[in-house]
C-alpha positions in Angstrom: 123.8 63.2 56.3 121.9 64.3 53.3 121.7 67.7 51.7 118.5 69.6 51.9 118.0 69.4 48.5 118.5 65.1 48.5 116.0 65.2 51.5 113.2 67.1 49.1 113.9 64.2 46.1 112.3 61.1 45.7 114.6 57.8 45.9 114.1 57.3 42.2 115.9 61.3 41.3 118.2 60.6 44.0 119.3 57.4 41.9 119.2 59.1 38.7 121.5 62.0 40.0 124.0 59.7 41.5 124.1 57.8 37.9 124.6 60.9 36.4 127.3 62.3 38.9 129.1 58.7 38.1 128.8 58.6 34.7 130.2 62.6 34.7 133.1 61.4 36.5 133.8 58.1 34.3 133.5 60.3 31.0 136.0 62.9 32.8 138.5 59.7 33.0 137.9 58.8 29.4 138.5 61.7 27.9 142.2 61.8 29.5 142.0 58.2 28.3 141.0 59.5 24.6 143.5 62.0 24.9 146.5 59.4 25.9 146.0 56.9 23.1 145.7 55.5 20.3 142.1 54.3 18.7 140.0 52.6 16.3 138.8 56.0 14.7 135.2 54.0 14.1 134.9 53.2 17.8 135.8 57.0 18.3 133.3 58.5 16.0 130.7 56.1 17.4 131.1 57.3 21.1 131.6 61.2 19.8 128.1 60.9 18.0 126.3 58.8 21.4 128.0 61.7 23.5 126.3 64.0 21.0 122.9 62.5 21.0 123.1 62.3 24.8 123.7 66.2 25.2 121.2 66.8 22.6 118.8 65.1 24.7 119.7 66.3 28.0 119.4 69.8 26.6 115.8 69.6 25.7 114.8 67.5 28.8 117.0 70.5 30.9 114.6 72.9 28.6 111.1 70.3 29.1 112.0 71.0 33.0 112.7 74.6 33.0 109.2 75.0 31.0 107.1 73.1 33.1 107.9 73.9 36.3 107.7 77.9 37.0 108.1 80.0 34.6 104.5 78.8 32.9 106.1 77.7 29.4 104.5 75.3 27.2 107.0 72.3 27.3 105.5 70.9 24.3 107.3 73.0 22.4 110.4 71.0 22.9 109.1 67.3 21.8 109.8 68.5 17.6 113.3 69.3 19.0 113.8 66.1 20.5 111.7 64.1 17.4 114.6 65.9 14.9 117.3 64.8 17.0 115.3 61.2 16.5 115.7 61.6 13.0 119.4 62.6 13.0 120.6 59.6 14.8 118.6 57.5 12.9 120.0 58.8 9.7 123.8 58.3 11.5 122.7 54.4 12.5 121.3 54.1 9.3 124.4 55.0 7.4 126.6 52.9 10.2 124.4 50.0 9.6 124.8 50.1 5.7 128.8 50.5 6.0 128.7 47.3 8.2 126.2 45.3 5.9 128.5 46.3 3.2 131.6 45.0 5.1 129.5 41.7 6.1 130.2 43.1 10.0 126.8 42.1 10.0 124.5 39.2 8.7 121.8 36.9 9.2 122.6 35.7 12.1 123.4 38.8 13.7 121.3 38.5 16.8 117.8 41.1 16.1 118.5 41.2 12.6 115.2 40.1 11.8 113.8 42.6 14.2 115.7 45.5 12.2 114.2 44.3 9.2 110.4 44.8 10.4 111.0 48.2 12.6 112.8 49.4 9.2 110.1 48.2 7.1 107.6 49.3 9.2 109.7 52.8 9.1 109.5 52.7 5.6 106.0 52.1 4.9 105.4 55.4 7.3 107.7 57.4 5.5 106.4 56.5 2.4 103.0 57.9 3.6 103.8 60.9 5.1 105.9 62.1 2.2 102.9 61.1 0.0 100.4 63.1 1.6 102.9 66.2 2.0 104.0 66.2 -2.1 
């Protein structure tokens, strides 16, 4: 039988809560994992700074909710918040993805490589804008 509170959600929150109760529970097991062994300290920086970006984004869309529903707060207010933390894990790929060009981890026929290329141009070419017309 479902709780009251399941009964007042649509199938598609019901889903997402149930991921997130399972994915709570698998990093629960991981982190006595984490504490037990040893590990590539790349691997373990790279999940530290997902697990970061995750709870930066869960934060502001806890906040975007708490905003828009009753107290009458502009949720708005919390987009720059999530476009910095954007920013910051772009600059951590970035870096990430020059350490592995440098250690040929990735090349040419890296699968989307080509991709990168245009998104990061594309980046680029924005960038160089927006810091034009602010200088």
């Amino acid at each position: 039988m479902n709780s009251p509170e399941q009964e007042s959600t649509s199938p598609s929150e019901r889903s997402i809560t149930t991921r997130l109760e399972t994915a709570t529970r698998e990093l629960n097991e991981l982190e006595e994992l984490v504490k037990s062994g040893s590990l590539d300290s790349r691997v373990l920086s790279e999940f530290r700074e997902a697990v970061d970006h995750i709870r930066s984004t869960t934060w502001a869309v806890q906040k975007w909710i708490g905003l828009s529903d009753e107290s009458g707060g502009d949720p708005f207010t919390v987009l720059p918040i999530m476009s910095a933390e954007r920013v910051k894990r772009a600059i951590q790929i970035s870096t990430d993805l020059s350490l592995d060009l440098q250690t040929i981890e990735v090349g040419i026929d890296t699968p989307g490589i080509i991709d990168l290329f245009n998104a990061v141009d594309d980046l680029h070419r924005r960038l160089a804008k927006l810091l034009k017309r602010d200088t």
